[in-house]
C-alpha positions as CSV (number, residue, x, y, z in Angstrom):
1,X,-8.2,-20.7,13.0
2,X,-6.1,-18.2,15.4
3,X,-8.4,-15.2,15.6
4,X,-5.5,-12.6,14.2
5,X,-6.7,-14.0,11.3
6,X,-10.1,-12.1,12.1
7,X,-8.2,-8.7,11.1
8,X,-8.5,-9.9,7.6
9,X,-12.0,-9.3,7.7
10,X,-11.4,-5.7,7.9
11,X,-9.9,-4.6,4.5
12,X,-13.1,-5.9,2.6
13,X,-15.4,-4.2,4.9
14,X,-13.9,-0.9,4.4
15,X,-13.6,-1.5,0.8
16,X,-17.7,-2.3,0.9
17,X,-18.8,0.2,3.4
18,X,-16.9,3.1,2.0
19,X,-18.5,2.6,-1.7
20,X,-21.7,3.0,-0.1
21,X,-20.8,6.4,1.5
22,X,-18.4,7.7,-0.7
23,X,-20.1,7.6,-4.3
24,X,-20.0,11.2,-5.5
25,X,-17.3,12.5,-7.2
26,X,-17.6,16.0,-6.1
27,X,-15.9,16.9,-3.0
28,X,-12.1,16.9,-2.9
29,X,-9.7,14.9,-1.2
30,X,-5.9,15.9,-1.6
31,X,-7.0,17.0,-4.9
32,X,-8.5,13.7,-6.2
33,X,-12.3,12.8,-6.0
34,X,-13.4,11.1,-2.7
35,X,-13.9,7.6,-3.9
36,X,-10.4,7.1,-5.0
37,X,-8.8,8.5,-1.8
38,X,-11.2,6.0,-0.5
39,X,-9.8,3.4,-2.3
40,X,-6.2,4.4,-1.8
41,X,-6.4,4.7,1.9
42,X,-8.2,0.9,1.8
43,X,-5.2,-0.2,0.1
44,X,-3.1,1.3,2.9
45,X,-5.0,-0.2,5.8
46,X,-4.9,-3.4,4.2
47,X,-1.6,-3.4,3.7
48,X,-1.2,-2.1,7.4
49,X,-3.6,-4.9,8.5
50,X,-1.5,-7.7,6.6
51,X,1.6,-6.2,7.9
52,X,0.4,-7.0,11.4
53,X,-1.2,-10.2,10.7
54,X,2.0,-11.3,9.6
55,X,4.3,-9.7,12.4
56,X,1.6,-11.3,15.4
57,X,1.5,-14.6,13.5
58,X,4.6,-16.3,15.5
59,X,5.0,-19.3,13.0
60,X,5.9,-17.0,10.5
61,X,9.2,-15.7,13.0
62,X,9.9,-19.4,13.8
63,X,13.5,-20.1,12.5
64,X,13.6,-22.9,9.9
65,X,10.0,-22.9,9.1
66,X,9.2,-23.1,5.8
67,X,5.3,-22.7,3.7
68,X,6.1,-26.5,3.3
69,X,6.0,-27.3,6.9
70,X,3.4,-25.3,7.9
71,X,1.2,-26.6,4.8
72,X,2.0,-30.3,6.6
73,X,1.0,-28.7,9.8
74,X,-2.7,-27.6,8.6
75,X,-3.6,-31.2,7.1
């Protein structure tokens, strides 16, 4: 396993440590409660994180490469 692949790990931690810490509904962020800016800004790091996982991954820029041949590749 190439350790980019550790960056995965981070969406779910946020997404676990953040419902811990962010559980009442009272103060205000950007007008919505804190728990869902929470969860919207975990679904924009993880889609930041996935973006970059993807970009550093160099088998994904190889030309001609396709999900077939790297599938072949893994087994």
């Amino acid at each position: 396993m190439k350790k980019i692949y550790l960056l995965g790990v981070i969406p779910p931690l946020l997404n676990i440590v953040g419902a811990v810490f962010s559980r009442s509904a009272e103060p205000y962020v950007f007008g919505v409660p804190s728990t869902l800016a929470w969860v919207v800004g975990c679904v924009l790091v993880t889609s930041i994180v996935m973006q970059t996982i993807y970009v550093l991954d160099r088998r994904s820029s190889e030309p001609g490469c396709t999900n077939n041949d790297r599938n072949k590749e893994a087994q």
